[in-house]
PQR file of N, CA, C, O and H, with PARSE charges and radii, in Angstrom:
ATOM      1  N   UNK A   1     -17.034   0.717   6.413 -0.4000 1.5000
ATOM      2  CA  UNK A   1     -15.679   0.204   6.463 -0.0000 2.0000
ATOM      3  C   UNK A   1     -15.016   0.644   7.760  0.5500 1.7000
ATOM      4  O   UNK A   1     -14.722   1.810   8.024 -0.5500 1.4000
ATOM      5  N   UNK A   2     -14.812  -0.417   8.545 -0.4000 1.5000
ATOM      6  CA  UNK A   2     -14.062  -0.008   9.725 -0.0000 2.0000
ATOM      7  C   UNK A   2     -12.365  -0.066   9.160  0.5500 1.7000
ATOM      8  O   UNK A   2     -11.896  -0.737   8.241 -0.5500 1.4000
ATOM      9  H   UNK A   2     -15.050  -1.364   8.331  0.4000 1.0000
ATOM     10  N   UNK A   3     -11.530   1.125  10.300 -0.4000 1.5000
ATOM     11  CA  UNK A   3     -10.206   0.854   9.940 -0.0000 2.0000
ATOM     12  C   UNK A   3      -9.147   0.274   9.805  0.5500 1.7000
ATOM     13  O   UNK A   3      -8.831   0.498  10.973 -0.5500 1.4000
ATOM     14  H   UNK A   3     -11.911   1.670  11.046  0.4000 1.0000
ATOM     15  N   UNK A   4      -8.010  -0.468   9.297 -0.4000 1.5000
ATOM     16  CA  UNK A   4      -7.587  -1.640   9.815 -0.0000 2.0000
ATOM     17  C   UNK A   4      -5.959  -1.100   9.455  0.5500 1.7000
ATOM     18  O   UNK A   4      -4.970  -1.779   9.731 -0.5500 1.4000
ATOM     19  H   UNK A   4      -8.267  -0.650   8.348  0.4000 1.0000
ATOM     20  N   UNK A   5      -5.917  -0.101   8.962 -0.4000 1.5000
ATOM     21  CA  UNK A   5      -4.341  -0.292   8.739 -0.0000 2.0000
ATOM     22  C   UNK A   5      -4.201   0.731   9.532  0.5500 1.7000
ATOM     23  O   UNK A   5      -5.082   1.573   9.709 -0.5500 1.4000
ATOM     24  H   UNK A   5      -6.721   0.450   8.738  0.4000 1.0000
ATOM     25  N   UNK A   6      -2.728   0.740  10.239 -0.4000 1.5000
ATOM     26  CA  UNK A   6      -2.173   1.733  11.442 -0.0000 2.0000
ATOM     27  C   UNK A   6      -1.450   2.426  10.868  0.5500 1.7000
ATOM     28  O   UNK A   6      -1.150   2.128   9.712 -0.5500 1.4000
ATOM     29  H   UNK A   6      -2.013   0.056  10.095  0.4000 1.0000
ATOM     30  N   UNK A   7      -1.016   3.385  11.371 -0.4000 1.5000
ATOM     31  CA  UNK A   7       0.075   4.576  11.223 -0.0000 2.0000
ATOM     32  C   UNK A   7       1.406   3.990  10.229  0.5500 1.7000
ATOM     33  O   UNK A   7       1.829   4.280   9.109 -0.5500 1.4000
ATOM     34  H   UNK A   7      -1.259   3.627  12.310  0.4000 1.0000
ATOM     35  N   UNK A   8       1.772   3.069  11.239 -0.4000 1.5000
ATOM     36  CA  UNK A   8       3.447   2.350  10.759 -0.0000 2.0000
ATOM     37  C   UNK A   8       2.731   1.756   9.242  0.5500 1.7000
ATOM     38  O   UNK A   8       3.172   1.962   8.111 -0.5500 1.4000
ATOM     39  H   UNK A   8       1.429   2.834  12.148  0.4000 1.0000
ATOM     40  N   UNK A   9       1.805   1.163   9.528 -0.4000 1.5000
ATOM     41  CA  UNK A   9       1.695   0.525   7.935 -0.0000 2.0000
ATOM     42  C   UNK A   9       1.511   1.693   6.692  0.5500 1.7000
ATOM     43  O   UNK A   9       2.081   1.627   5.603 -0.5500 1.4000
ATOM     44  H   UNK A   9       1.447   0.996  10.447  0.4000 1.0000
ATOM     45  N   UNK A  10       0.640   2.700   7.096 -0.4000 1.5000
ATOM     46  CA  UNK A  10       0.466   3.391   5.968 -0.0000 2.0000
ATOM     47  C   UNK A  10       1.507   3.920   5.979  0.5500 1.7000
ATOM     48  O   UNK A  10       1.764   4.163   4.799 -0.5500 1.4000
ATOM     49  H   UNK A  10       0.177   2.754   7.981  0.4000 1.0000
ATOM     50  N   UNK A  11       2.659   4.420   6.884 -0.4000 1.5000
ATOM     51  CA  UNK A  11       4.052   5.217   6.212 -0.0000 2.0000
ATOM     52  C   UNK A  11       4.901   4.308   5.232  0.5500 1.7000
ATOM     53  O   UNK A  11       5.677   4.692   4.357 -0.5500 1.4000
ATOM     54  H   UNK A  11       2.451   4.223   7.842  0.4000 1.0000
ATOM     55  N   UNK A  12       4.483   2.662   5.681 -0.4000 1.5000
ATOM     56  CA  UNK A  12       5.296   1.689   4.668 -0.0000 2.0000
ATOM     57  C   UNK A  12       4.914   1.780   3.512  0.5500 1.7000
ATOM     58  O   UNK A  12       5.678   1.846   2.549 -0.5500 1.4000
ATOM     59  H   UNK A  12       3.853   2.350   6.392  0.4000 1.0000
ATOM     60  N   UNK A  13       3.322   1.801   3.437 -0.4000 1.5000
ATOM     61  CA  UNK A  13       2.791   1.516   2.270 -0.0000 2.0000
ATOM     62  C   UNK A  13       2.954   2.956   1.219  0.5500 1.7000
ATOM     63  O   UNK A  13       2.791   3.031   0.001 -0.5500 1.4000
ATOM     64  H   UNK A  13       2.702   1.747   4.220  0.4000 1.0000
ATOM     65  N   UNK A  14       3.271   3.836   2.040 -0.4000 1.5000
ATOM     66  CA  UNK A  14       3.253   5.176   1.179 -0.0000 2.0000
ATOM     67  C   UNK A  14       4.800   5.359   0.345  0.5500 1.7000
ATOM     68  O   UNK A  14       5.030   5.742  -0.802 -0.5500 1.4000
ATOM     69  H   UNK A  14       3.404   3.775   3.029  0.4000 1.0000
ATOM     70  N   UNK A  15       5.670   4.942   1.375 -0.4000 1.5000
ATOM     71  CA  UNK A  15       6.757   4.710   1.036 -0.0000 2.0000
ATOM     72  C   UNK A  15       7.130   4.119  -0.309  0.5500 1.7000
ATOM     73  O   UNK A  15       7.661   4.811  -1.178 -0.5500 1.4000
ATOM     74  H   UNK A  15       5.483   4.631   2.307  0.4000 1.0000
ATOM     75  N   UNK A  16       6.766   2.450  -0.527 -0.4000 1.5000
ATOM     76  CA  UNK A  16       6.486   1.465  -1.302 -0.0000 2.0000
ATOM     77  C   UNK A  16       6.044   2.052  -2.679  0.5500 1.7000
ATOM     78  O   UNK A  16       6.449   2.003  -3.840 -0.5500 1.4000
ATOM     79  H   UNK A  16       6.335   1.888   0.178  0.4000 1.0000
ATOM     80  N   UNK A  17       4.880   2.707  -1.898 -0.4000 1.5000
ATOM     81  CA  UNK A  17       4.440   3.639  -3.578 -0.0000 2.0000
ATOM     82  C   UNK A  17       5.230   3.996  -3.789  0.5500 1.7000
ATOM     83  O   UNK A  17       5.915   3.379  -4.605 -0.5500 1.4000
ATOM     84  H   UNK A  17       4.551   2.746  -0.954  0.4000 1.0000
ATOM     85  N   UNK A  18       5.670   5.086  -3.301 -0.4000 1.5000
ATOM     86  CA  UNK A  18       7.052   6.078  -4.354 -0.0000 2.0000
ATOM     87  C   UNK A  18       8.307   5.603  -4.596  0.5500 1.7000
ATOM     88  O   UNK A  18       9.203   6.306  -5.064 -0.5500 1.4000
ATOM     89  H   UNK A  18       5.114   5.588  -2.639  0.4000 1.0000
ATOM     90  N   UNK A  19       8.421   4.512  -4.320 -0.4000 1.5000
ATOM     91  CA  UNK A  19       9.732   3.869  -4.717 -0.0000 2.0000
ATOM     92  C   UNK A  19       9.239   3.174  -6.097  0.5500 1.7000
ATOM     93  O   UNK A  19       9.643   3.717  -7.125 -0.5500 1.4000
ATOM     94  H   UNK A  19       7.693   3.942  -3.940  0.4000 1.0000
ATOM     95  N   UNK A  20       8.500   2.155  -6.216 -0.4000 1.5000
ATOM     96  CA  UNK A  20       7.958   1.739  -6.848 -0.0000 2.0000
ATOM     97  C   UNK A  20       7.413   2.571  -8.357  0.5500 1.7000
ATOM     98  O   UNK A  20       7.478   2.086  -9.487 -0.5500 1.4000
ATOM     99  H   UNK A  20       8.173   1.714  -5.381  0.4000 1.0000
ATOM    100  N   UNK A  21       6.927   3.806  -8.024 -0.4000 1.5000
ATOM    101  CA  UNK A  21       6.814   4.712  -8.904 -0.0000 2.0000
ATOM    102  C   UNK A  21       7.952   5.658  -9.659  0.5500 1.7000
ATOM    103  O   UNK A  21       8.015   6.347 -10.678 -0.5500 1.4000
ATOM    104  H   UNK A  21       6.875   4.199  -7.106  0.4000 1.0000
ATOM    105  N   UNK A  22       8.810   5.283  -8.557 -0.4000 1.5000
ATOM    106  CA  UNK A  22      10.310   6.100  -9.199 -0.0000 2.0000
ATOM    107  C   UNK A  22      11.272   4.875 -10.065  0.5500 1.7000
ATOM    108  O   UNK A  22      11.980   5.004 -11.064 -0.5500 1.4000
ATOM    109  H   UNK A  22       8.759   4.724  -7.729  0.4000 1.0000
ATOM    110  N   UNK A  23      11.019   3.884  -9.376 -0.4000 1.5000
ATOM    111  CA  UNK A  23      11.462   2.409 -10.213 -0.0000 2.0000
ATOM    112  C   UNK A  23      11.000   2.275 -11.548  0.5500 1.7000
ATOM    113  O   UNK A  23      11.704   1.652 -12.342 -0.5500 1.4000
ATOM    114  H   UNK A  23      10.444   3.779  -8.565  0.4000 1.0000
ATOM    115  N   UNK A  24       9.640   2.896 -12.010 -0.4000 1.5000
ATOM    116  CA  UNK A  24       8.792   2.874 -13.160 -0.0000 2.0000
ATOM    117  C   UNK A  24       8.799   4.214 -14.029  0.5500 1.7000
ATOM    118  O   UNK A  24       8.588   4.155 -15.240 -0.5500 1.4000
ATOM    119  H   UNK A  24       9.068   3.402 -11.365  0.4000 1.0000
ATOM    120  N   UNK A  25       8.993   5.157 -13.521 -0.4000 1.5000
ATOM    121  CA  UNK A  25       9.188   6.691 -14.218 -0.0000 2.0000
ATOM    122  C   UNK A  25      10.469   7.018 -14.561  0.5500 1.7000
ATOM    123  O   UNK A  25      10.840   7.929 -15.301 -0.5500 1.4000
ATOM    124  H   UNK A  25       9.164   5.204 -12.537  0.4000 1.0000
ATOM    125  N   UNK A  26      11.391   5.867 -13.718 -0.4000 1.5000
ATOM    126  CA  UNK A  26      13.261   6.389 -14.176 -0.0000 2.0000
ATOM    127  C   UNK A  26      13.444   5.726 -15.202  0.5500 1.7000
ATOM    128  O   UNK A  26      14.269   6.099 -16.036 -0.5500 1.4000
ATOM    129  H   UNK A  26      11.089   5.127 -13.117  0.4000 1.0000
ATOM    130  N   UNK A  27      12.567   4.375 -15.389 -0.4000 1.5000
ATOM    131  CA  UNK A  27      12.865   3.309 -16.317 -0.0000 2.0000
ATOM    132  C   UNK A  27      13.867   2.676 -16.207  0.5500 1.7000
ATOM    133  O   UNK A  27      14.646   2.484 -17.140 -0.5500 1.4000
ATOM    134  H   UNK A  27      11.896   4.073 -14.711  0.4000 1.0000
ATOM    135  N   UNK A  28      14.093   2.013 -14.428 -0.4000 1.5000
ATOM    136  CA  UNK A  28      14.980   0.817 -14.000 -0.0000 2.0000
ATOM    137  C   UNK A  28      14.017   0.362 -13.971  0.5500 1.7000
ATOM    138  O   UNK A  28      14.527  -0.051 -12.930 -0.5500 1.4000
ATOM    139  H   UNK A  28      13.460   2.168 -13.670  0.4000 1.0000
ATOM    140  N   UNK A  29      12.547  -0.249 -14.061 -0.4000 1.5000
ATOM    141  CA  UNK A  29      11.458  -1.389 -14.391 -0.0000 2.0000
ATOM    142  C   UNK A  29      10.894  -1.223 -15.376  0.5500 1.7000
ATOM    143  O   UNK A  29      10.586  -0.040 -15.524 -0.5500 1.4000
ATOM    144  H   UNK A  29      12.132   0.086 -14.907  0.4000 1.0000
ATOM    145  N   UNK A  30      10.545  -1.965 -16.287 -0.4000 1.5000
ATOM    146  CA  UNK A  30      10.071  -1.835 -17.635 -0.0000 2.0000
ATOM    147  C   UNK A  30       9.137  -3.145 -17.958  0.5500 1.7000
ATOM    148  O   UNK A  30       9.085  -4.228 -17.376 -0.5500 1.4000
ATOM    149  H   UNK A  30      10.796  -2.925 -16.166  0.4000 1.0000
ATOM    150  N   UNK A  31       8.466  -2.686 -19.023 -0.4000 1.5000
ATOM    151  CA  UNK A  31       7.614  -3.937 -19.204 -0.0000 2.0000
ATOM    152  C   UNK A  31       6.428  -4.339 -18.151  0.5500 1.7000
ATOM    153  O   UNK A  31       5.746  -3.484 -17.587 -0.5500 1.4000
ATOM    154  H   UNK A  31       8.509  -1.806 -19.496  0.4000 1.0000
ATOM    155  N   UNK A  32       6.257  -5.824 -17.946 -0.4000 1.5000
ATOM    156  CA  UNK A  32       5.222  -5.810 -17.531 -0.0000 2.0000
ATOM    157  C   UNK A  32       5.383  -5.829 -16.023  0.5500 1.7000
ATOM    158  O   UNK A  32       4.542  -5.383 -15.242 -0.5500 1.4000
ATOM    159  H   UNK A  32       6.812  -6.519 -18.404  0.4000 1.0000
ATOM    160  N   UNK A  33       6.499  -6.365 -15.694 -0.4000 1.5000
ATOM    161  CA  UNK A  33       6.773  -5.945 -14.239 -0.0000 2.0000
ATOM    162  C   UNK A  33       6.884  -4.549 -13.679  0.5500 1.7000
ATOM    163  O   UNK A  33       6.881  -4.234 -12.489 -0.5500 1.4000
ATOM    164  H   UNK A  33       7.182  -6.727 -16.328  0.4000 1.0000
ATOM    165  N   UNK A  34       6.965  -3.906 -14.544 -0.4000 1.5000
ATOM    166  CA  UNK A  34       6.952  -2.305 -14.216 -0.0000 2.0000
ATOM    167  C   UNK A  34       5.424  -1.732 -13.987  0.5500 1.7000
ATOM    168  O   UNK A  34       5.122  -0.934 -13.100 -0.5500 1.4000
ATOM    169  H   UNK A  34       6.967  -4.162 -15.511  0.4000 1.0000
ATOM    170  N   UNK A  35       4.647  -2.213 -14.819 -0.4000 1.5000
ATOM    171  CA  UNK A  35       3.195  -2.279 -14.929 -0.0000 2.0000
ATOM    172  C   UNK A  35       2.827  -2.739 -13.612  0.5500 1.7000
ATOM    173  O   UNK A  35       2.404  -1.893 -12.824 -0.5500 1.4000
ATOM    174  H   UNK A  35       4.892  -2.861 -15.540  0.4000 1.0000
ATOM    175  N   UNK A  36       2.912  -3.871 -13.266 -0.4000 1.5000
ATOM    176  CA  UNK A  36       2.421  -4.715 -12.052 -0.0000 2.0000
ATOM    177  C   UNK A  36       2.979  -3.850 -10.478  0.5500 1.7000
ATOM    178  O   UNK A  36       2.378  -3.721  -9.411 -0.5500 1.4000
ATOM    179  H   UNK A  36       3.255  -4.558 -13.906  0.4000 1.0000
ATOM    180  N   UNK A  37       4.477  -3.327 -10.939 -0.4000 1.5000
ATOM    181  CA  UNK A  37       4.806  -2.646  -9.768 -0.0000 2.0000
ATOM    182  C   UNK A  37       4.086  -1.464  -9.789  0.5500 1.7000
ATOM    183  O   UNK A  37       3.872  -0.985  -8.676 -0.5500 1.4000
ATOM    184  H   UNK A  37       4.965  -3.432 -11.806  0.4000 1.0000
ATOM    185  N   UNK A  38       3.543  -0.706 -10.987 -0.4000 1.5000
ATOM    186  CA  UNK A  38       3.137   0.474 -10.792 -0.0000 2.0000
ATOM    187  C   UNK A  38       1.604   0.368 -10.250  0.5500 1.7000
ATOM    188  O   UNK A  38       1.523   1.356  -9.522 -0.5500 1.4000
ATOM    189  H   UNK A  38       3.718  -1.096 -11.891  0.4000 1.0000
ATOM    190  N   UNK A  39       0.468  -0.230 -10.215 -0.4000 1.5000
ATOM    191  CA  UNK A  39      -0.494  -0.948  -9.882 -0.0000 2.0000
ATOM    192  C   UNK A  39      -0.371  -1.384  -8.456  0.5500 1.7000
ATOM    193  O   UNK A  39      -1.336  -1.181  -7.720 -0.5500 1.4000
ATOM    194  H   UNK A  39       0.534  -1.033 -10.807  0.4000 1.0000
ATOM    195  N   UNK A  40       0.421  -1.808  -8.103 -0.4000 1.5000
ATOM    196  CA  UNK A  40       0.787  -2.543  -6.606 -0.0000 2.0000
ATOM    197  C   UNK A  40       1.112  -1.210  -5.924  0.5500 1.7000
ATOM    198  O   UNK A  40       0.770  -1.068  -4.750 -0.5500 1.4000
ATOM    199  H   UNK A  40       1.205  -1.973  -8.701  0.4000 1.0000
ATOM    200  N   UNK A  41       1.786  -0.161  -6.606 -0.4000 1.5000
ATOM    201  CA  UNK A  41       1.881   1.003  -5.623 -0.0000 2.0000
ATOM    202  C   UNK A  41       0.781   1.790  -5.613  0.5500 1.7000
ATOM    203  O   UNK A  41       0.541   2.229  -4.488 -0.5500 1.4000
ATOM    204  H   UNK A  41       2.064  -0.277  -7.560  0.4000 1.0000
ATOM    205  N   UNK A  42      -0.040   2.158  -6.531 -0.4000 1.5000
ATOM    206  CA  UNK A  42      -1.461   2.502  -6.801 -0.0000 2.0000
ATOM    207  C   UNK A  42      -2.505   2.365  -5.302  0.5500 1.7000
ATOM    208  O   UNK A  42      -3.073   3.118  -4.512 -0.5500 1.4000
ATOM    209  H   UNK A  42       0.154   1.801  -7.445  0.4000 1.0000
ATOM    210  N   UNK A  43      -2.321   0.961  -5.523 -0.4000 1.5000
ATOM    211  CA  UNK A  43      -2.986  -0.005  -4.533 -0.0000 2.0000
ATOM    212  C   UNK A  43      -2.588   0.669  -3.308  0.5500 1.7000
ATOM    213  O   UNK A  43      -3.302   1.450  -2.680 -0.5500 1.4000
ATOM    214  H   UNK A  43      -1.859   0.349  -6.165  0.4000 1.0000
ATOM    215  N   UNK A  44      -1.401   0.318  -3.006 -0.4000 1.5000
ATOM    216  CA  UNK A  44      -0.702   0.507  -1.224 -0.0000 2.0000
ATOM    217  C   UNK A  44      -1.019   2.040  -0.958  0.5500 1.7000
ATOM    218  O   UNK A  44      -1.331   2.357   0.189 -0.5500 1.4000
ATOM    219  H   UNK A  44      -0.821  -0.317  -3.516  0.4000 1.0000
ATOM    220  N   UNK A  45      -0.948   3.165  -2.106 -0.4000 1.5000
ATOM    221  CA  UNK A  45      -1.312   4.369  -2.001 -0.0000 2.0000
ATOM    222  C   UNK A  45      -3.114   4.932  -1.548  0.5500 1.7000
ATOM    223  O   UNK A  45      -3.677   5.642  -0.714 -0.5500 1.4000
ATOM    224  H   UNK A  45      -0.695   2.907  -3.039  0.4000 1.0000
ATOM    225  N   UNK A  46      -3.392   4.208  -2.531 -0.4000 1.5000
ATOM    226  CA  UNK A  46      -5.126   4.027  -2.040 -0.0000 2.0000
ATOM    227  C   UNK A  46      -5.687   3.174  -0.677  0.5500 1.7000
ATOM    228  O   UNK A  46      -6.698   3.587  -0.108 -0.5500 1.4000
ATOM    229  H   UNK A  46      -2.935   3.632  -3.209  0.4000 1.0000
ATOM    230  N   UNK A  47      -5.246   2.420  -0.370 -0.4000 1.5000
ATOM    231  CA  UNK A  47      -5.357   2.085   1.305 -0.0000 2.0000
ATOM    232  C   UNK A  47      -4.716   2.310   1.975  0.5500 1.7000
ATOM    233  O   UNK A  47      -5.296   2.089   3.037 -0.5500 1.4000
ATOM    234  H   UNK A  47      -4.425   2.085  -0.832  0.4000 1.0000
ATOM    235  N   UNK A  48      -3.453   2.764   2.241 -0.4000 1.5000
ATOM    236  CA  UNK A  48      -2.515   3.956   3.067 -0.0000 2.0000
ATOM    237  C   UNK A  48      -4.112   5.230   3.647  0.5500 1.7000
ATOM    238  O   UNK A  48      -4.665   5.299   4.745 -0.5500 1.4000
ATOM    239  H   UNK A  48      -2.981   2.944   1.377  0.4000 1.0000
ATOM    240  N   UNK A  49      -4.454   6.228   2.025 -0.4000 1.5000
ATOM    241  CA  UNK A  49      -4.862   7.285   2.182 -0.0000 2.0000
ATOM    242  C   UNK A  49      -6.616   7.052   2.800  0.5500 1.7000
ATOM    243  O   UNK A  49      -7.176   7.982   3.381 -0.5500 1.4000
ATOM    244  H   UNK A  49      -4.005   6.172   1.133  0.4000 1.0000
ATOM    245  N   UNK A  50      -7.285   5.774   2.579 -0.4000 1.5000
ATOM    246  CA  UNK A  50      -8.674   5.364   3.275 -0.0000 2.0000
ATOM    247  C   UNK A  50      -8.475   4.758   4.027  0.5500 1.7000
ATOM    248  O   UNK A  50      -9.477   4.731   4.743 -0.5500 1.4000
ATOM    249  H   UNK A  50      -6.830   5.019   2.106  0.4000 1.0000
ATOM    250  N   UNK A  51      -7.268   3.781   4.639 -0.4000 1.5000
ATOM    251  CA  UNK A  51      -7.356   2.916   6.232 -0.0000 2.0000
ATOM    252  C   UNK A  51      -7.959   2.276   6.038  0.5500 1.7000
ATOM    253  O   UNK A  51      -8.688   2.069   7.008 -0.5500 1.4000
ATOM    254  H   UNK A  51      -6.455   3.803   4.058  0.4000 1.0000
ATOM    255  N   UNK A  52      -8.285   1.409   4.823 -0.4000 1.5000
ATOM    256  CA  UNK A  52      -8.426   0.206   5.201 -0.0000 2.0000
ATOM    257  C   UNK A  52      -7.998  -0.425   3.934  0.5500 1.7000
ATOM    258  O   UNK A  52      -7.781   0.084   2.835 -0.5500 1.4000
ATOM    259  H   UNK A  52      -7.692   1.578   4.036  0.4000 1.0000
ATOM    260  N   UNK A  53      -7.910  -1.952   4.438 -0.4000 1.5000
ATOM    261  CA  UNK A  53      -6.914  -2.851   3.327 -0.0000 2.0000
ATOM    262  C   UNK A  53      -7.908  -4.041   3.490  0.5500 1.7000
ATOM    263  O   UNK A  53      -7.866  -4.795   4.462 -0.5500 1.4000
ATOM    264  H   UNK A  53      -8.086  -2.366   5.331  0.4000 1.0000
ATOM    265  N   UNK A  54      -9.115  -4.196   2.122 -0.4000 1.5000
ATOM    266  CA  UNK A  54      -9.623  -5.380   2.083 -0.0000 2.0000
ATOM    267  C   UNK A  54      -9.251  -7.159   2.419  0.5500 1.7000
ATOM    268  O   UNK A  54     -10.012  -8.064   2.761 -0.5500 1.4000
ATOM    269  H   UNK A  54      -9.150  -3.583   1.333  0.4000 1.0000
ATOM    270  N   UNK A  55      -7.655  -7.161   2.132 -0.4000 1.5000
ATOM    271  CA  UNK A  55      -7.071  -8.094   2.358 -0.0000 2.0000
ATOM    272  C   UNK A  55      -6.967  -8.679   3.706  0.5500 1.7000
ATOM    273  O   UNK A  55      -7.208  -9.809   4.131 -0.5500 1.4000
ATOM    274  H   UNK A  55      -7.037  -6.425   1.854  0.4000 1.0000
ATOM    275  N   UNK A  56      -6.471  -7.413   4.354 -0.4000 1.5000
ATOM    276  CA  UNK A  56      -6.701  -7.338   6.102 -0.0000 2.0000
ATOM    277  C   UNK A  56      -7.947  -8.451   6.481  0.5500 1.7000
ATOM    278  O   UNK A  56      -7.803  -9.579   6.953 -0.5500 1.4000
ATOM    279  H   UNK A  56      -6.276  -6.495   4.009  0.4000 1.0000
ATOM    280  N   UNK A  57      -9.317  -7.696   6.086 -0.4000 1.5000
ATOM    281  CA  UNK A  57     -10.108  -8.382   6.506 -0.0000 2.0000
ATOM    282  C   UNK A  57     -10.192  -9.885   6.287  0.5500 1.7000
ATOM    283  O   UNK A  57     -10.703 -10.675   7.081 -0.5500 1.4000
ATOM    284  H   UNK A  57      -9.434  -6.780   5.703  0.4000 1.0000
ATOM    285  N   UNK A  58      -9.519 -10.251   4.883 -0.4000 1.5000
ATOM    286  CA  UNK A  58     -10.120 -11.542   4.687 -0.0000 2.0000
ATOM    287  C   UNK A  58      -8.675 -12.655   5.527  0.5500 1.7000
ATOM    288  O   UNK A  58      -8.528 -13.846   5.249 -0.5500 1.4000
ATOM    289  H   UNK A  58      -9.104  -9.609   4.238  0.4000 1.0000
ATOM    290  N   UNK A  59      -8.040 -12.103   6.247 -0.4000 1.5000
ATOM    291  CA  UNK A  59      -7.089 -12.979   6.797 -0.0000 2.0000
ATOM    292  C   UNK A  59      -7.398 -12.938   8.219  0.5500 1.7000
ATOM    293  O   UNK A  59      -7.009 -13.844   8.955 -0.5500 1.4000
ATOM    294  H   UNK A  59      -8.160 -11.136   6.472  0.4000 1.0000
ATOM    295  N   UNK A  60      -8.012 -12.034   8.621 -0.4000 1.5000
ATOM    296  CA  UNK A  60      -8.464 -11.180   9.860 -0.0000 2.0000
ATOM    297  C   UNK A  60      -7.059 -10.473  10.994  0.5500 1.7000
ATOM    298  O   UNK A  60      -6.793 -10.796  12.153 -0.5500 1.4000
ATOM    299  H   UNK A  60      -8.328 -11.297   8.023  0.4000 1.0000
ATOM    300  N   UNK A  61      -6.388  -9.445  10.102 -0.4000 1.5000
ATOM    301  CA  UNK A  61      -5.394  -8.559  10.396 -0.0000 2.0000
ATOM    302  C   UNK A  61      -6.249  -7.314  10.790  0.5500 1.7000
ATOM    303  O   UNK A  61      -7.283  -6.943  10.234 -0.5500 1.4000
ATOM    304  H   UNK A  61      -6.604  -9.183   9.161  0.4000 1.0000
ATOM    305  N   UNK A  62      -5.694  -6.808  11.727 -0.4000 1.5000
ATOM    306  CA  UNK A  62      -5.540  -5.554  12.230 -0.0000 2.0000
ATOM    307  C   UNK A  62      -4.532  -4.793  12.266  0.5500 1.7000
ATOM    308  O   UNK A  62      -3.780  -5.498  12.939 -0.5500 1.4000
ATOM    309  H   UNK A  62      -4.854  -7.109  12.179  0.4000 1.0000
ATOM    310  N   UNK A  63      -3.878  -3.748  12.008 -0.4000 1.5000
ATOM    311  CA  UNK A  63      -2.556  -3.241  12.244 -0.0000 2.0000
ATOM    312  C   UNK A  63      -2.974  -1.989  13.297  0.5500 1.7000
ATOM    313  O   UNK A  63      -2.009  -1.724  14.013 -0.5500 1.4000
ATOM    314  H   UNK A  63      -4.488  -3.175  11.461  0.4000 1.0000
ATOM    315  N   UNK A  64      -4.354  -1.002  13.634 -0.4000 1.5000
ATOM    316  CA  UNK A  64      -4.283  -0.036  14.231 -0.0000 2.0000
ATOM    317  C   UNK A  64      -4.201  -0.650  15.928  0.5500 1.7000
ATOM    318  O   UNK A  64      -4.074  -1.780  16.400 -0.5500 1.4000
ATOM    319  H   UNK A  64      -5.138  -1.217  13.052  0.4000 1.0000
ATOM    320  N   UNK A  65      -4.299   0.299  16.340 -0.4000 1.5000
ATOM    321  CA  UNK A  65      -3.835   0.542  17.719 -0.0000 2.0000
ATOM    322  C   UNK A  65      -4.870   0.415  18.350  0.5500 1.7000
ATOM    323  O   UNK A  65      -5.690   1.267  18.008 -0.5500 1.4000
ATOM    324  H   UNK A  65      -4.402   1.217  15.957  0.4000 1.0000
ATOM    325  N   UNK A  66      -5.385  -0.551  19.463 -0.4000 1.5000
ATOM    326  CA  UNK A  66      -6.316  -0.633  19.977 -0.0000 2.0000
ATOM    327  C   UNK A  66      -6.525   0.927  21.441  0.5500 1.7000
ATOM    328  O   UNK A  66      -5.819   1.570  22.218 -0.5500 1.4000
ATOM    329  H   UNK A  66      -4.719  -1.243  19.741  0.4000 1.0000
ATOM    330  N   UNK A  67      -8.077   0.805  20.978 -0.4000 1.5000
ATOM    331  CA  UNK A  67      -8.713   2.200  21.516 -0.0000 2.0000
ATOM    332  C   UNK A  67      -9.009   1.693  23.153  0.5500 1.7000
ATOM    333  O   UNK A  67      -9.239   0.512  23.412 -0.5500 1.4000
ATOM    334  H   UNK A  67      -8.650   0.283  20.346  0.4000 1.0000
ATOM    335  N   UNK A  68      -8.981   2.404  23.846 -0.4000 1.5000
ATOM    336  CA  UNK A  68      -9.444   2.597  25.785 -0.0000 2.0000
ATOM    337  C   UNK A  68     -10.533   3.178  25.762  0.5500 1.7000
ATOM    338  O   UNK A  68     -11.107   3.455  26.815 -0.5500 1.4000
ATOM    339  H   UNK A  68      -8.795   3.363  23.635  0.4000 1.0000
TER
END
């Protein structure tokens, strides 16, 4: 797996999680949208912390910083 998500993205995506997770643990989201948000932050948390985002590839995105 080469890397594809950059710095700026994983601080978004880390971000996203914990909002998302505080949206779901305060119980201002409930139900199944709370479910789906808690899953979606799961997600953004787990490719934030490995650098890479399968999706990336299949659109052909890059977000890191090209190397010299």
């Amino acid at each position: 797996m080469k890397t594809n998500v950059g710095s700026t993205d994983k601080i978004i995506r880390i971000v996203l999680a914990v909002v998302f997770a505080a949206l779901y643990f305060t119980g201002t989201v409930t139900g199944t949208l709370g479910m789906v948000l808690l899953v979606l932050g799961g997600v953004f948390l787990a490719t934030s912390l490995i650098g890479f985002c399968p999706l990336y590839t299949l659109v052909g995105m890059n977000t890191c910083a090209v190397k010299k």
